[in-house]
C-alpha positions in Angstrom: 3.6 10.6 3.0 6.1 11.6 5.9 7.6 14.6 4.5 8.0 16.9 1.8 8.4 16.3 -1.4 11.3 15.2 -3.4 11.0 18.4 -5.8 11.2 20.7 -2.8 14.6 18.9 -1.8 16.2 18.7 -5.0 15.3 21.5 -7.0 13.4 20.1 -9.6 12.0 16.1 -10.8 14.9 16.8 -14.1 17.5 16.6 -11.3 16.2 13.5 -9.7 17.9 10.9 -12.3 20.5 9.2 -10.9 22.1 8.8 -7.7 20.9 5.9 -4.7 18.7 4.1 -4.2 17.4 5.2 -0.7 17.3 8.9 -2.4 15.2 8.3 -4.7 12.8 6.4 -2.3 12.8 9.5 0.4 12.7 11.9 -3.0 9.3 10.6 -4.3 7.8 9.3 -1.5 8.7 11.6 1.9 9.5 7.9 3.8 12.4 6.9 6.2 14.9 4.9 4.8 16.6 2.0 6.8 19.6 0.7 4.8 20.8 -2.3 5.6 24.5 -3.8 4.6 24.2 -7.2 3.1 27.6 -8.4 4.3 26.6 -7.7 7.4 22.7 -8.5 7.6 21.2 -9.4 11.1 20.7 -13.1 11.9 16.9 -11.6 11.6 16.9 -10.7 7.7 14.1 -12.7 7.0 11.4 -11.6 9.5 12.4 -8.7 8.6 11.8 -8.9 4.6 8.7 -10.8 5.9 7.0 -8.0 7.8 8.0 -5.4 5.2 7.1 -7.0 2.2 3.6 -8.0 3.7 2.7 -3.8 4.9 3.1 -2.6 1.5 6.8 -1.1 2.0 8.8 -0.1 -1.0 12.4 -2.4 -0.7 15.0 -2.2 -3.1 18.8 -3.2 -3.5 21.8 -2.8 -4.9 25.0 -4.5 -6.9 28.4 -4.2 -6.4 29.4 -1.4 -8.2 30.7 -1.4 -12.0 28.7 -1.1 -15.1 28.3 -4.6 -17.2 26.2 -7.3 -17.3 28.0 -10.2 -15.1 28.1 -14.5 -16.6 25.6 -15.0 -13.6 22.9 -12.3 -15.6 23.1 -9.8 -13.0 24.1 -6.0 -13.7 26.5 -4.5 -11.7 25.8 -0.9 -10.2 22.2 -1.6 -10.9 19.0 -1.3 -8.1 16.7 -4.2 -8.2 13.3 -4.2 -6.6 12.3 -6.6 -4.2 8.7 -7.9 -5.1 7.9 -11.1 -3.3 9.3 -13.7 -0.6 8.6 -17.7 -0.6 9.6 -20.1 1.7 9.4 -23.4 0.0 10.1 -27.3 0.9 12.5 -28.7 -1.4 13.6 -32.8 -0.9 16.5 -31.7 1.3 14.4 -29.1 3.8 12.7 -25.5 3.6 14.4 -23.5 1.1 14.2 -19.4 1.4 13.2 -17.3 -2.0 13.5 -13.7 -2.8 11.6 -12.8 -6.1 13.6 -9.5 -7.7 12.6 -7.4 -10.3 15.6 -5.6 -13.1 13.7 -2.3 -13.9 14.6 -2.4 -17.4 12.2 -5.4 -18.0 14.8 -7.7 -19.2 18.0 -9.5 -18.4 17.7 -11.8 -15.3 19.8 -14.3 -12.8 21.0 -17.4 -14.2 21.6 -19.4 -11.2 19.7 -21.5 -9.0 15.9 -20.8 -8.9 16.2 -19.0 -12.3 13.8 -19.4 -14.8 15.5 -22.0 -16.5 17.4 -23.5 -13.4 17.0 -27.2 -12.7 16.4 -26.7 -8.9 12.9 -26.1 -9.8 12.4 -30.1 -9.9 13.1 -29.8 -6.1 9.7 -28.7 -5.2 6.3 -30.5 -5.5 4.9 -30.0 -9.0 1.7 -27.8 -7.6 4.8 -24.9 -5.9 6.4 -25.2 -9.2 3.1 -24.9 -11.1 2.7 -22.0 -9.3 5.6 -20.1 -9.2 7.9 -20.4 -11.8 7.3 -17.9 -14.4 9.3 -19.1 -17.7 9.0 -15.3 -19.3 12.4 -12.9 -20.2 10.5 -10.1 -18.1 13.0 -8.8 -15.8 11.7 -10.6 -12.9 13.6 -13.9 -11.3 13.7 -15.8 -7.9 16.8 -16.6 -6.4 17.6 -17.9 -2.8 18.3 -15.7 0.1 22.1 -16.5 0.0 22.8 -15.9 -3.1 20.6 -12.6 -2.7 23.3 -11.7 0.2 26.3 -12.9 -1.8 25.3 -10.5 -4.8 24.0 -7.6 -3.3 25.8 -5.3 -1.5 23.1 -3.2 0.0 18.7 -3.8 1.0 16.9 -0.3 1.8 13.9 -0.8 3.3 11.8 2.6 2.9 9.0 2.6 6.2 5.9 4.6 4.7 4.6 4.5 8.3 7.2 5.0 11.4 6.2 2.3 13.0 6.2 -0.6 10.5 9.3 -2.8 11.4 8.4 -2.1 14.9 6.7 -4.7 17.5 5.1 -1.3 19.7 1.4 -1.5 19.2 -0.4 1.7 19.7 -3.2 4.0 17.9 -1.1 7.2 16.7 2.7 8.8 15.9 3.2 11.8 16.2 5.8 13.8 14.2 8.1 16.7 14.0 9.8 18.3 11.2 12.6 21.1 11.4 15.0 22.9 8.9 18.7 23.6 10.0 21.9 24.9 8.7 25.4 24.1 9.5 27.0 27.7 9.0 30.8 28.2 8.8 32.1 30.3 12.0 28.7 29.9 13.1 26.8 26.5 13.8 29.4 24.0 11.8 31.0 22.6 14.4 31.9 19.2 13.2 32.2 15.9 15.3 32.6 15.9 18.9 36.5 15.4 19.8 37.8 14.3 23.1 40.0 17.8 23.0 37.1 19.2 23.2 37.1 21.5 19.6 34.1 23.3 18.2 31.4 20.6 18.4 29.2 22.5 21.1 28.2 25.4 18.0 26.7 22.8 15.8 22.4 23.4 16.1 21.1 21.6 19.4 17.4 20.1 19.8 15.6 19.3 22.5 13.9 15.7 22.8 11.0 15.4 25.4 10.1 11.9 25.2 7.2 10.9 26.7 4.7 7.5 26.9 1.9 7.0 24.8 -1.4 6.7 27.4 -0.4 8.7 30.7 -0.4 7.2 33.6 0.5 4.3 31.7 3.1 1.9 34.1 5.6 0.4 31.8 9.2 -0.6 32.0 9.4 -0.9 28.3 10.9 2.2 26.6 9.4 3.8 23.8 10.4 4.1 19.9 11.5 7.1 18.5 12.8 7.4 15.3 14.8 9.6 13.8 16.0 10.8 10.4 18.3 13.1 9.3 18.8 15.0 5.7 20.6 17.2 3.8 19.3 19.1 1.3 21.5 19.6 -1.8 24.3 22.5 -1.9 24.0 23.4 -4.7 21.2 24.4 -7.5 22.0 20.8 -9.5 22.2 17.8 -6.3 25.0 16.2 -8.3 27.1 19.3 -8.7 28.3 18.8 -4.9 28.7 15.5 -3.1 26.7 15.2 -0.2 28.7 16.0 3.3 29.0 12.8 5.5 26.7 13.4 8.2 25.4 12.1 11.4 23.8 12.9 15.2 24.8 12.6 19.0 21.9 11.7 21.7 22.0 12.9 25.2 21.0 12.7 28.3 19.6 15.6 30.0 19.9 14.9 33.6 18.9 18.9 35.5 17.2 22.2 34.8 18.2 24.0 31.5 17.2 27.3 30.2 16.1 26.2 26.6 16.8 30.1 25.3 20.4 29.1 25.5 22.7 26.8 24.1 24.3 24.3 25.8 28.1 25.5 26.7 31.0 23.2 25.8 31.2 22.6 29.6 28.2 20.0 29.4 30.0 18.1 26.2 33.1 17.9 28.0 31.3 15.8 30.8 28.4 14.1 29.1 28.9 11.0 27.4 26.6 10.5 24.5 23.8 7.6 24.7 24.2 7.5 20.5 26.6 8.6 18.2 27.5 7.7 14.7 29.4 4.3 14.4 30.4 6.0 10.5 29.6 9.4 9.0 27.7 8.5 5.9 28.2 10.5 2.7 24.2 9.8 2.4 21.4 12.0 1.8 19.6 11.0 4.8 20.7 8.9 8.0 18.1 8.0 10.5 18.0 5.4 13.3 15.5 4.0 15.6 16.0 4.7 19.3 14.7 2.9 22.1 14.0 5.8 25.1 12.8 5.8 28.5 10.5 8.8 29.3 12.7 12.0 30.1 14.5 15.2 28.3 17.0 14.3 25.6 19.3 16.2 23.4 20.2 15.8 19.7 23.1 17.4 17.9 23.3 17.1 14.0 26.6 17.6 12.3 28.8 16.9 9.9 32.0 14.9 10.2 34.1 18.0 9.9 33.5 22.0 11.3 33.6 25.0 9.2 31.6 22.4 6.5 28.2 24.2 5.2 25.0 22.9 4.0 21.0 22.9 5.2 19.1 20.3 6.6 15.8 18.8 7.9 15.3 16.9 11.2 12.7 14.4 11.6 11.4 12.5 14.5 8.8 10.1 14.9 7.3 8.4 18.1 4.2 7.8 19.5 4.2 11.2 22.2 6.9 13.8 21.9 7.9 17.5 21.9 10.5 18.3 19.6 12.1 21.8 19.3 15.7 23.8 18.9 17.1 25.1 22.1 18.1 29.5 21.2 15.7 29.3 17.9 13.8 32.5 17.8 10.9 31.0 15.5 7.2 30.4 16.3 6.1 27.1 18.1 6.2 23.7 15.6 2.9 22.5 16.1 3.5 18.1 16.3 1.2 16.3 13.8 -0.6 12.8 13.9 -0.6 10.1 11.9 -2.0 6.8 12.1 -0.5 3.9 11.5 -2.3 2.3 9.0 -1.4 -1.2 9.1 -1.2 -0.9 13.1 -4.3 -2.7 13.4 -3.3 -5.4 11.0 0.2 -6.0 12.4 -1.6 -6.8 15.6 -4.5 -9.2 14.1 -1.3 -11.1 12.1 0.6 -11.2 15.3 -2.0 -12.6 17.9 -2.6 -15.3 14.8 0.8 -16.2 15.0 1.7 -16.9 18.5 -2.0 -18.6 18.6 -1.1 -21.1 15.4 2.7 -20.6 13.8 1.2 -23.1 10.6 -2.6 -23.2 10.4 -4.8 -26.1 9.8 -8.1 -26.0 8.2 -9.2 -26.7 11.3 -7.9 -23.7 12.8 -8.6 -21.6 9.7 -12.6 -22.4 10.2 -11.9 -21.2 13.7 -10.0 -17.9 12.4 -12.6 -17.1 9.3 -15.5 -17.7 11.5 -14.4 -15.5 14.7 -13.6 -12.1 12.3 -16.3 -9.6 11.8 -16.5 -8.9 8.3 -17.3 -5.2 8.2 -18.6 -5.1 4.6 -21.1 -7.8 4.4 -23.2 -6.3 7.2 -26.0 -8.3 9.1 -25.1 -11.6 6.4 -22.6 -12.6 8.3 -20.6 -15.5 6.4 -20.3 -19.1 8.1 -17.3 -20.9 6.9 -17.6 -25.0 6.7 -14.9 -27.1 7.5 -15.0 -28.7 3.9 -15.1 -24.9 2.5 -11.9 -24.3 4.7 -10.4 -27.2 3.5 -10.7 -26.5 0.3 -9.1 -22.8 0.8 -6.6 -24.3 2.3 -5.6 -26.9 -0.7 -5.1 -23.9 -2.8 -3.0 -21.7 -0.5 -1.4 -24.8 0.7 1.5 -25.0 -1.5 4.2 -27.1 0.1 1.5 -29.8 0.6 2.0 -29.9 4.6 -1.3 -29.9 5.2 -0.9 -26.2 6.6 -0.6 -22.8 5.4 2.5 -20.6 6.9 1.4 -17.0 8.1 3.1 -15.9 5.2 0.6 -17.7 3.2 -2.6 -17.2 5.5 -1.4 -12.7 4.8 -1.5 -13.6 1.1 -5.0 -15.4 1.4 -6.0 -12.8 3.6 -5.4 -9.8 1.3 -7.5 -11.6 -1.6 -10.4 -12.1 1.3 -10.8 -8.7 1.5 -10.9 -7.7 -1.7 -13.2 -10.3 -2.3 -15.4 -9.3 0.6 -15.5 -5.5 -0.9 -16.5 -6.2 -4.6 -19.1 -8.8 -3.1 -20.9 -6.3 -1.1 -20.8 -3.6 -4.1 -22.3 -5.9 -6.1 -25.3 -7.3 -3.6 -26.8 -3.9 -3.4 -29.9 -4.9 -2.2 -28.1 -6.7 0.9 -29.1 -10.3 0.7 -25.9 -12.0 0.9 -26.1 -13.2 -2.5 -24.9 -12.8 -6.1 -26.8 -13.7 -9.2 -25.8 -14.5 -12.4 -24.8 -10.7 -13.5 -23.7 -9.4 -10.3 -21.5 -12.9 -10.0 -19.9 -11.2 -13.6 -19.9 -7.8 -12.6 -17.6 -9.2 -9.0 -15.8 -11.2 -11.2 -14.8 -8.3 -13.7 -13.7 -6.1 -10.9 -11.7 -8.5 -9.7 -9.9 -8.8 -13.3 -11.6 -12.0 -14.3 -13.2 -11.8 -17.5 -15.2 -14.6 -18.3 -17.8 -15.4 -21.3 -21.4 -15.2 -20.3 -21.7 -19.3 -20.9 -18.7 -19.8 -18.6 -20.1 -17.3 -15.8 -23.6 -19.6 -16.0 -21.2 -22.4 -15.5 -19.5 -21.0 -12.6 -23.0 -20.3 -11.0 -24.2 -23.8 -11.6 -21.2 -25.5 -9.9 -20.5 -23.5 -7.3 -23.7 -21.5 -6.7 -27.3 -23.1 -4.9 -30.2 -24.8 -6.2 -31.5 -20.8 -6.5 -27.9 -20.0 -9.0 -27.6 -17.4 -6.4 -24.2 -17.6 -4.6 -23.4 -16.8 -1.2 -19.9 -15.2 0.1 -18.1 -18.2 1.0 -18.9 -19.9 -2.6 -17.3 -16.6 -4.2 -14.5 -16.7 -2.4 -13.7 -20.8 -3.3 -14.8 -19.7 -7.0 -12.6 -16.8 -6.6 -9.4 -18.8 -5.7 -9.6 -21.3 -7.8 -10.1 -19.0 -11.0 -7.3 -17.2 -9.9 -4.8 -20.4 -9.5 -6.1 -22.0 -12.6 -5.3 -18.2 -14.4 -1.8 -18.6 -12.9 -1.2 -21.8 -14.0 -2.0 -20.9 -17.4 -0.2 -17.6 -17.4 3.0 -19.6 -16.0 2.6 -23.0 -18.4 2.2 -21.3 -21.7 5.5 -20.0 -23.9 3.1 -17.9 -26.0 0.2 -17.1 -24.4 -2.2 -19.1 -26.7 -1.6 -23.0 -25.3 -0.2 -25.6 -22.7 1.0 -28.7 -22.7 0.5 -30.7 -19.7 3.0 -33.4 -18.5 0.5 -35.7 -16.1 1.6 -34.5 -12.5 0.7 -30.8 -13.9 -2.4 -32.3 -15.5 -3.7 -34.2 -11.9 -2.7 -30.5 -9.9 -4.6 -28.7 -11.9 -7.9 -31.0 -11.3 -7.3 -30.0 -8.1 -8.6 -26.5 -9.1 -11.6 -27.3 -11.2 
């Protein structure tokens, strides 16, 4: 987590019902929100959702205000969660798919890509096989325009700083501070161009700095930061939140940091950010691109003499961070890591190698990677082993896999690669037959003891011991042929196949 709790901010978890979505996100997990307006999404919405949904980031959205249930099956004033993204290939051309979830479990879209929508008999029968779910559950695909027309609002909420961010580095550091706008004292308001009371609101000081000294870049560095008010009163809802925002900057000469800036310096500085809109939102933040120097941030509210606390956040990769007159002790910066820095940048240097992989390149890919777990039996990955992956990850039948697709085969690799090496405790790069059902079972595939000897005989060696590679093709296909299932049958005990679903689902035995 990036903060404090939600409890500590609101009181109590009774008063946490209700409200937005991006406070209920920073509330129970300490993240940074980004919140982005549908009507208005950048021409980049997509690689966006892309990198976000693939780093284990919790996305959400809203509908239009209003409380019923619409023709179209969607609930107005309602969140959604965003669980999955899909580009597909219908007979006209690629088609882009957002999978949504209704908490409540139950009432879903009704238009295109629904469950029962006819669009589905635009794709090859294996995409359809595989991702049409025909259960009232709550969770539907639609297409990304009719997610834009329908929604008003997406928040994004970035467990780690860095995640919609192309920097790569090793470490952010962070800052936290508490503030309070104080009537007659530090509530200042906006700035005003006849000059007014703005220069009494709280000012910090930003000293940005690169992330490896001596390091000769002309890029500038990423600093985030976020900016929340705590509730006003006992109960959150009681008192609607002030609408908020902060001014950046530049500090150009010497400055005695025991003293506030006069209203001299606002009155011939021109701010490097300001707020395009106070929001009436529990936390604003944005992410700022900054060359190495001294900065200034002022927090305030929209209009003086208006009370409430807050906390101040910023994130970048090296940074002090502090209040200029503040009489408390040092804030001591802390480090975290980015934890799916290393990943971005192994997904990354994939893509601009191969944008769609072959099995060709997919051999190259499996073969070059070090796979930590399994030791000195390093795996060795045959073309016709690759090819085979590739047939079940393949979905559009291109002939490729997206790098969408290769992050989803990628996830169940290593998972595979960790229950394999608990299970071949004595290290010989090998399962037998009850450590090929213990793996199995802690990858949530139950299978009969006559089915597992099966599995060993088909795809194991002359020995029925199996090596890595053979678990992972077992692995996949047990997986597609349990999805298949799972999304073919109306009552969980039976199928029936039409012959196109019948000749894609040899493809997994």
């Amino acid at each position: 987590m990036l903060a404090s709790s939600g409890s500590g901010l609101s009181g109590s978890y009774e008063d946490l019902q209700g409200g937005q979505v991006s406070e209920a996100l920073v509330d129970f997990t300490g993240g940074v929100t980004m919140t982005i307006n549908l009507a208005e999404a950048p021409m980049n919405l997509w690689e966006l959702l892309a990198q976000a949904t693939y780093s284990r980031t919790l996305i959400c959205s809203q509908t239009h205000s209003g409380e019923k249930v619409l023709e179209n099956g969607l609930v107005d004033g309602h969140a959604y969660t965003l669980t999955g993204l899909r580009k597909v290939t219908c007979k006209y051309g690629p088609e882009y798919l957002v999978k949504l979830r209704n908490p409540w479990g139950k009432v879903e879209w009704k238009g295109d890509w629904s469950d029962s929508s006819s669009t589905w008999e635009l794709l090859s029968p294996k995409e359809k096989i595989l991702l049409l779910r025909k259960h009232d559950d709550g969770e539907f695909w639609m297409a990304l325009q009719d997610f834009k027309a329908n929604f008003v609002h997406l928040v994004i909420c970035k467990l780690t700083p860095g995640l919609l961010s192309q920097e790569m580095g090793k470490k952010w550091t962070y800052t936290v501070l508490d503030g309070r706008w104080e009537k007659g004292r530090t509530a200042g308001g906006r700035m005003k161009a006849q000059g007014g009371t703005f220069w009494k609101n709280p000012q910090f000081l930003l000293s940005v700095w690169r992330p490896e000294e001596g390091r000769r870049s002309l890029r500038p560095c990423s600093v985030l930061v976020s900016l929340l008010q705590k509730p006003r009163h006992r109960h959150r809802t009681w008192k609607p939140h002030l609408a908020i925002g902060f001014y950046l900057f530049w500090m150009t000469k010497d400055y005695d940091d025991q003293k506030r800036l006069p209203p001299t310096f606002f009155q011939r500085s021109a701010p490097l950010s300001q707020p395009g809109v106070f929001l009436r939102e529990k936390e604003v933040s944005r992410e700022l691109w900054l060359q190495p120097g001294m900065y200034l941030i002022v927090p305030c509210s929209s209009e003086a003499h208006e009370e409430s606390e807050f906390v101040i956040r910023v994130f970048s990769r090296k940074h002090v961070f502090y209040e200029i007159g503040s009489n408390s002790s040092v804030v001591i910066s802390k480090e975290i890591e980015d934890q799916n820095e290393g990943q971005n940048e192994f997904f990354t240097k994939i893509f601009e190698k191969y944008p769609e992989i072959n099995a060709v390149q997919l051999q190259k890919i499996l073969n070059s990677v070090h796979w930590s777990s399994l030791g000195s039996t390093q795996p060795l990955f045959s073309l016709e082993a690759c090819q085979g992956i590739l047939a079940l990850q393949d979905l559009n039948a291109s002939g490729t896999v997206s790098i969408q697709e290769f992050r989803d085969l990628w996830k169940q690799l290593i998972l595979y690669q960790e229950v394999f090496h608990k299970q071949d405790e004595d290290g010989s790069g090998y399962l037998n037959w009850a450590q090929l059902r213990a793996a199995m079972r802690e990858a949530g595939i139950v299978l009969s003891n006559d089915v597992c000897q099966l599995m060993l005989i088909r795809y194991g060696g002359p020995s029925l011991r199996m090596d890595f590679v053979s678990f992972v093709l077992l692995m996949l296909r047990v997986e597609n042929m349990e999805e298949v299932f799972e999304n073919l049958t109306q009552d969980g005990k039976g199928i029936y196949l039409q012959k196109p679903e019948w000749l894609m689902m040899i493809l997994y035995s």
